[in-house]
C-alpha positions in Angstrom: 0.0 0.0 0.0 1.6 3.8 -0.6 2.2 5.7 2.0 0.5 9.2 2.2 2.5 12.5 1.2 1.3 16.1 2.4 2.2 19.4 1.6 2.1 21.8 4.5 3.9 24.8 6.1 6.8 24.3 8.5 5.2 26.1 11.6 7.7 25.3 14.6 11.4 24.0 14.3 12.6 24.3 17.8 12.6 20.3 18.3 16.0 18.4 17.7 15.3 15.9 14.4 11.5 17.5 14.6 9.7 20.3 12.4 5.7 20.8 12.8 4.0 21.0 9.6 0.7 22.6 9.3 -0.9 20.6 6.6 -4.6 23.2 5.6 -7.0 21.1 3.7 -10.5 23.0 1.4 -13.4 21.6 2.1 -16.9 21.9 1.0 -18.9 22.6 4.3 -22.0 19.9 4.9 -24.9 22.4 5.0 -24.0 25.7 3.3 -21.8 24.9 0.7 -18.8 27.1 1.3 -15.4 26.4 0.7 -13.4 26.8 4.3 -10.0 25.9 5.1 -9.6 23.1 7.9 -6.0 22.9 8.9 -4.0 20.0 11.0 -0.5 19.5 12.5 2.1 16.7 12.1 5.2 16.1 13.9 7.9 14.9 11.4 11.0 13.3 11.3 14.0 15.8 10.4 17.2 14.1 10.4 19.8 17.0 9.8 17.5 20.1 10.9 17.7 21.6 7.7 13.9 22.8 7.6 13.2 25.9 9.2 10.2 27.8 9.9 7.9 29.1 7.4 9.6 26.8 4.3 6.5 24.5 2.3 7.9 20.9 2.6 6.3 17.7 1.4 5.7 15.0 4.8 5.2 11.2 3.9 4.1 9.0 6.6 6.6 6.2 7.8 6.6 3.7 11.3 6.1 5.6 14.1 9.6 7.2 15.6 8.4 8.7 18.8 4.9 8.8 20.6 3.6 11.9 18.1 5.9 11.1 14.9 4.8 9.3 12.9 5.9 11.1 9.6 9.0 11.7 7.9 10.1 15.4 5.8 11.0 14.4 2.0 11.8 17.8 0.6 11.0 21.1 0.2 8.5 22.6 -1.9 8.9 26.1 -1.6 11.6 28.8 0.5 10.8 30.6 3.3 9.3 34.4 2.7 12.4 36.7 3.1 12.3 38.9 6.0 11.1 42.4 4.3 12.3 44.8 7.6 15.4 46.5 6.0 16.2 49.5 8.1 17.9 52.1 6.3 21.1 53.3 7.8 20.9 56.4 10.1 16.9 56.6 9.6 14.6 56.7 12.9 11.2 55.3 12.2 8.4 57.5 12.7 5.8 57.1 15.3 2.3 57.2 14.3 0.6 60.9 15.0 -2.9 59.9 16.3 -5.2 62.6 15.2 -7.4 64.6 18.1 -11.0 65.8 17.8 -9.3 69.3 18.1 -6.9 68.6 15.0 -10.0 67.1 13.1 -12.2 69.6 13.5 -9.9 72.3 12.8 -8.5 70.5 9.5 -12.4 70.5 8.8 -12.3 74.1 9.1 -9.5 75.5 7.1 -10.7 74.7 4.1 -14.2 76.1 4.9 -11.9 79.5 5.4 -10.0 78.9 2.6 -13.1 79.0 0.5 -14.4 81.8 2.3 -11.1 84.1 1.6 -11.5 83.2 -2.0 -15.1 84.5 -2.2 -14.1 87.4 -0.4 -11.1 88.4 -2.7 -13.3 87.7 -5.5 
């Protein structure tokens, strides 16, 4: 009989020899009909700890190894998502400015003024 092989999403690598794969699944639901995602974990078997977290990988299931693995990592499908925070040398990210009623209300105003100077001068 084959054994089963899943894609899924390396979630945790902090094990030694073990990665948890999500593995999401569509399905069609019973009574309404939509299409929702149902997602499970697996515990696999990762010899050299060469998976890290975030990389798509391909699971087949072997003999169990330990109590919760019961599934071995064949390859990987798909790199991790590069980290995108490049901070520019010497630059100080800016802190939000949170906007008062006061600030609103007069930003509402001035161009009411604005309008009004243009009448006037006209």
């Amino acid at each position: 009989m084959p054994k089963r092989v899943l894609t899924g999403t390396v979630v945790s690598d902090k094990g030694d020899k073990t990665v948890v794969v999500r593995v999401e699944r569509r399905v069609k639901h019973p009574l309404y009909g939509k299409i929702i995602k149902l997602s499970k974990k697996y515990h696999a078997h990762d010899e050299g700890n060469a998976f890290k977290a975030g990389e798509q990988v391909r699971i087949q299931e072997c003999a169990p190894i330990s109590k919760l693995k019961t599934w071995t990592v064949l390859d990987r499908v798909g790199a991790a998502p590069a980290e995108v925070a490049e901070m520019i040398e010497g630059a100080v990210p800016e802190k939000p400015v949170k906007a008062t009623k006061a600030a609103k209300g007069k930003a509402k105003a001035e161009p009411e003024a604005a309008e009004a100077a243009e009448a006037a001068e006209a």
